[in-house]
N, C-alpha and C positions, 0 to 999 in steps of 0.2 A: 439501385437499392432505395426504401424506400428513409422519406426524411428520419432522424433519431434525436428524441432529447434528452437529455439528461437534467432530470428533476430533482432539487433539494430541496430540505425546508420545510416548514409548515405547513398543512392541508391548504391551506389560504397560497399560501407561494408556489405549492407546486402546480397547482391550479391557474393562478397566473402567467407562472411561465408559459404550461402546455397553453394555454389560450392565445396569449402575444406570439408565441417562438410557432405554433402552430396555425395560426391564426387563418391561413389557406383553406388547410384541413377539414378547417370547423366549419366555414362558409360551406364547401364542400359537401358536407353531412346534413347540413339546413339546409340546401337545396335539392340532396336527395332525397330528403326523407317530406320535404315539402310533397313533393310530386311522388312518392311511396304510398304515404297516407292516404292522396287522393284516390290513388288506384286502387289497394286496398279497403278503404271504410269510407271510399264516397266524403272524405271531411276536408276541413279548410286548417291550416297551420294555427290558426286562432283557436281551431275546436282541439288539437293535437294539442296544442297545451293546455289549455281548460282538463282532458284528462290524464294527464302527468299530474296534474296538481294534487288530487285526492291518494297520493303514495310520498307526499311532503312528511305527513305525521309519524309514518311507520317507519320513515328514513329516521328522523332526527332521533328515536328511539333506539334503533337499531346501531347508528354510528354518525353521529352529530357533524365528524370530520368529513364525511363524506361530500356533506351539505357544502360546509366550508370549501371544500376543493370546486366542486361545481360552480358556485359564488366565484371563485377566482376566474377559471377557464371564462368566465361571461365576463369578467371586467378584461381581461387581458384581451380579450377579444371582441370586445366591448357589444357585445349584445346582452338582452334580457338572460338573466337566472330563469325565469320560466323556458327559454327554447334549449337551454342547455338540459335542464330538467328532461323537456322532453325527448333530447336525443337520448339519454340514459332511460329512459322508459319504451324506448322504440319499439321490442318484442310485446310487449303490452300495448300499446296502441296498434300495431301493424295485426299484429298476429293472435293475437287471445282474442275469442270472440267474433274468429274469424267466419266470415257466412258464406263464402264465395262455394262453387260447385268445381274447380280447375285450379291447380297449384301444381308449379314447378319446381320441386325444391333442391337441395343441395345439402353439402357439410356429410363427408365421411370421416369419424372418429376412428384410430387402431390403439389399443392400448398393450404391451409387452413386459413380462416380468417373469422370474424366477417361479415355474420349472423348467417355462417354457425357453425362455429365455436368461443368459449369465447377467443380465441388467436392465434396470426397469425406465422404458422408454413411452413418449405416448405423445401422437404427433396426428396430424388432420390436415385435412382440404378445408378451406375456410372459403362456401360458394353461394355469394351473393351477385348483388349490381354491381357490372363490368364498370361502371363510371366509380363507384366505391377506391377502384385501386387508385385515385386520385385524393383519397382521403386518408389512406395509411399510413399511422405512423408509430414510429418504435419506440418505446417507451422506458428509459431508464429510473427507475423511480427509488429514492435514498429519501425515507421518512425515518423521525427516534421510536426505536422501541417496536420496530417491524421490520422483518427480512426487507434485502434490498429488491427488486421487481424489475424481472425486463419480462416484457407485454408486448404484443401488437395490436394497437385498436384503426379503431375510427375515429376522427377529427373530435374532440367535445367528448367523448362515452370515457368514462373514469375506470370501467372492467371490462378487461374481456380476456384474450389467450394468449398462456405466458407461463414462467415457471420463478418462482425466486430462491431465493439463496440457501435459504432450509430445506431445499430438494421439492419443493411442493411446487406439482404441477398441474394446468387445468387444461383440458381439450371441452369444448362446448357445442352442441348440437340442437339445432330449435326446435320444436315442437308447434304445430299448428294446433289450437284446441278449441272448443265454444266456450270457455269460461277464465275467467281471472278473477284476481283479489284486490285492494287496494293495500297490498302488503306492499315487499321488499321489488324491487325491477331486479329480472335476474339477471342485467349486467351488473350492477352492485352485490349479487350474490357471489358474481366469479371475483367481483376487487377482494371481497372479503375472504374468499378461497386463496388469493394470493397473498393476502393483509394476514396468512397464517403462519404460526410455527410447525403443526406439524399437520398428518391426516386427520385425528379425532377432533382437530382443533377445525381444521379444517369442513368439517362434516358437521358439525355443531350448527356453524355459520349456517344452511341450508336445508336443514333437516325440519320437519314438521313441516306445519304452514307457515314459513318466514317468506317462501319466496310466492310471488302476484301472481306466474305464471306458468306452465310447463316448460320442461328441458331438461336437454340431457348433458348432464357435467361428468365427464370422465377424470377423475380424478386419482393422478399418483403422487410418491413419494417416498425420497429413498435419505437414508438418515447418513451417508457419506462413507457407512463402514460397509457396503456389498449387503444392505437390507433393506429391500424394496417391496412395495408393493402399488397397484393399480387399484380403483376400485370404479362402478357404473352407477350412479345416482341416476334417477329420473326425477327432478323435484314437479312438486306443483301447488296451485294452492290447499291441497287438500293433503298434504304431508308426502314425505320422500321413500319410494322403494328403490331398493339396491335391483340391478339386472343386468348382476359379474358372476360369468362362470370363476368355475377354480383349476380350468388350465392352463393358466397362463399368458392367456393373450384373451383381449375382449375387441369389440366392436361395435358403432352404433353409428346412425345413420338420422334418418328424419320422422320416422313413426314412434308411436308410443308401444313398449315391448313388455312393459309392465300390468298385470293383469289387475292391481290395486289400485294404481293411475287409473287405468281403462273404466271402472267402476262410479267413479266421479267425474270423469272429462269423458266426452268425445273427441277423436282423432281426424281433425278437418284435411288433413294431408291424402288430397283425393287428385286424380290427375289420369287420362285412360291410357297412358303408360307407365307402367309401373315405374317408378325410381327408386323411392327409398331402399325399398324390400331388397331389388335386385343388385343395388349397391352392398346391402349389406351379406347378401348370397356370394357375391365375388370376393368381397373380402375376405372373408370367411375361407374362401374358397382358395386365394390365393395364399393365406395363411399355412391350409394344409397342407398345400402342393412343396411349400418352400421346410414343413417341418418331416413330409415324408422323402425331402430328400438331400433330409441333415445339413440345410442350409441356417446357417448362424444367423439369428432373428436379431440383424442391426440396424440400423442409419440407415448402410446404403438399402438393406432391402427396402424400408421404412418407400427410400426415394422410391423405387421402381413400384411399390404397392399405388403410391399418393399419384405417379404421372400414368397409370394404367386406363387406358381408353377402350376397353371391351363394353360394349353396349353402348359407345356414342351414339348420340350426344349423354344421353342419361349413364356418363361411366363414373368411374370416381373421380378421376378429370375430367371435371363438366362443364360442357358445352352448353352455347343459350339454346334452349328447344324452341322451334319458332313454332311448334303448333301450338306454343300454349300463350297468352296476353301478354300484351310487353312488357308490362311492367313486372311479371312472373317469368320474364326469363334470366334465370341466372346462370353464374360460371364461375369456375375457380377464378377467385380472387387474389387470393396467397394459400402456399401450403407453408406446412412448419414442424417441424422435427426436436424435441426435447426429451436427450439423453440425460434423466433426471441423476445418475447414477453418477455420470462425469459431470455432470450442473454445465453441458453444453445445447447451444441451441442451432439449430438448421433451419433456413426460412428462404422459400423461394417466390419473388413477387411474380403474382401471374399464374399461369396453367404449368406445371410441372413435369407436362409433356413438350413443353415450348421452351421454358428458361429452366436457368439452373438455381441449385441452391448454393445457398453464401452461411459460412459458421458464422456468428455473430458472438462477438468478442465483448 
């Protein structure tokens, strides 16, 4: 399992802690994202944070503590505020703006809830760089005046996927596009989805032009009495459309599916085997098969949907595709399972065809 902290205190302290107590982690993340960048946008770690810099102003507007925590993680760990900056900007520097002709991508979201399902559940393959599973870590987070947060990120990144204590959960899926904003980085768009009391509260956070960049944030939450629901943002910088059926179960993968998104960004996630699309066809697919044969939409199916290897390497347990550049091959990372309804979570490091999942307490 992978490392766990347990964070208290002020934005400044839990900042600190994650930086010193994780401190591997972060190195970790600076050195993948060093050699990321490269591969991606041709640039040097120096120019990676020169463009982090210009989303400082939107930040301290947006949520001031945010800042503060980042400040800590860089003293605890004792590197520049600017490189932690940039890991928190990463989807924005890697990926917005992208020019390349070939991408490999990864990240199957499933979302479940009441008709389709007795409780509202919503769990993903998290499929990046196979060297990343040296960077994860668990994150228990106890701030005043905010649900308590357990997350799993990357070494230095303050949001990413997790549920906390007010039932509020987040699955996250990237988006490749030609354009961004110097707004909000949308991993500070997912802290702030878990920095919530409820969904509308939740939806506020990301809605309009707040967030820099495209993505897909699958978002539930279940209020502890048997009332739940899921919903599919697409944010981006040019404002958020919803892309949730209403029966019950959603799905979402690595394309843009939104036709109001489509109208202001282009959809860089190009690759001469299909991935996304067909990842999101099998889900889909598997969904139906397990509801036309009155199979109870839980956990464990949750597991068997997330370690499903139909169309390897391109399945929803994914494999690195070696015809595509190296630095474009990815793989599940971790998978994750959050029963928003019991506020329990499921998390299995690695490919979920290979290892198991662990409930995490």
């Amino acid at each position: 399992m992978i490392k766990r902290l347990e964070l208290r205190g002020s934005s400044k302290e839990i900042g600190k802690a994650h930086g010193s107590e994780g401190k591997e982690q972060v190195f970790q993340s600076l050195e993948t994202y060093e050699k990321l960048f490269h591969g991606y946008q041709g640039i040097s770690w120096k120019e990676a944070r020169e463009r982090a810099l210009p989303h400082l102003k939107a930040i301290e507007s947006y949520d001031a503590e945010m800042i503060e925590e980042m400040e800590g993680i860089a003293i605890g760990a004792g590197v520049d505020f600017e490189d932690i900056l940039a890991l928190n900007a990463r989807s924005e520097i890697a990926l917005a703006g992208y020019k390349g002709t070939s991408f490999s991508d990864g990240c199957t979201a499933i979302g479940v809830m009441p008709p389709a399902a007795s409780e509202t559940i919503i769990g993903q393959n998290w499929d990046w760089k196979g060297r990343q599973k040296e960077s994860l870590l668990l994150l228990d987070i106890h701030s005043e005046n905010k649900p308590s947060i357990k997350m799993v990120t990357e070494g230095g990144i303050i949001g990413k996927i997790g549920f906390n204590s007010a039932g509020v959960g987040v699955c996250f899926n990237a988006l490749i596009t030609d354009k961004k904003s110097d707004a909000i980085p949308i991993h500070l768009g997912l802290r702030a989805v878990l920095n919530s009391h409820s969904l509308p509260e939740a939806i506020s956070k990301i809605k309009g032009e707040q967030m820099a960049s495209a993505a897909s944030f699958l978002i539930g939450s279940d209020d502890g009495n048997g009332n739940g629901m899921a919903v599919n943002g697409e944010v981006s910088p040019f404002g958020m459309d919803y892309v949730t059926e209403n029966n019950g179960t959603l799905v979402h993968t690595n394309h843009i599916c939104s036709n109001v998104v489509k109208e202001h960004l282009k959809d860089m996630n190009e690759f001469r085997q299909d991935d996304s699309m067909l990842r999101k066809f099998r889900a889909e697919q598997l969904i139906q098969i397990a509801r036309a044969s009155n199979q109870s939409l839980d956990e464990e199916l949750f597991k068997t949907w997330l370690a499903d290897t139909y169309n390897k390497p391109n399945s929803i347990n994914h494999f690195p595709n070696h015809m595509a550049p190296e630095h474009r091959q990815m793989e599940t990372v971790f998978s994750i399972i959050m029963n928003l309804s019991k506020r329990k979570m499921f998390l299995c490091v690695g490919k979920p065809s290979e290892s198991q999942f662990e409930e995490i307490l």
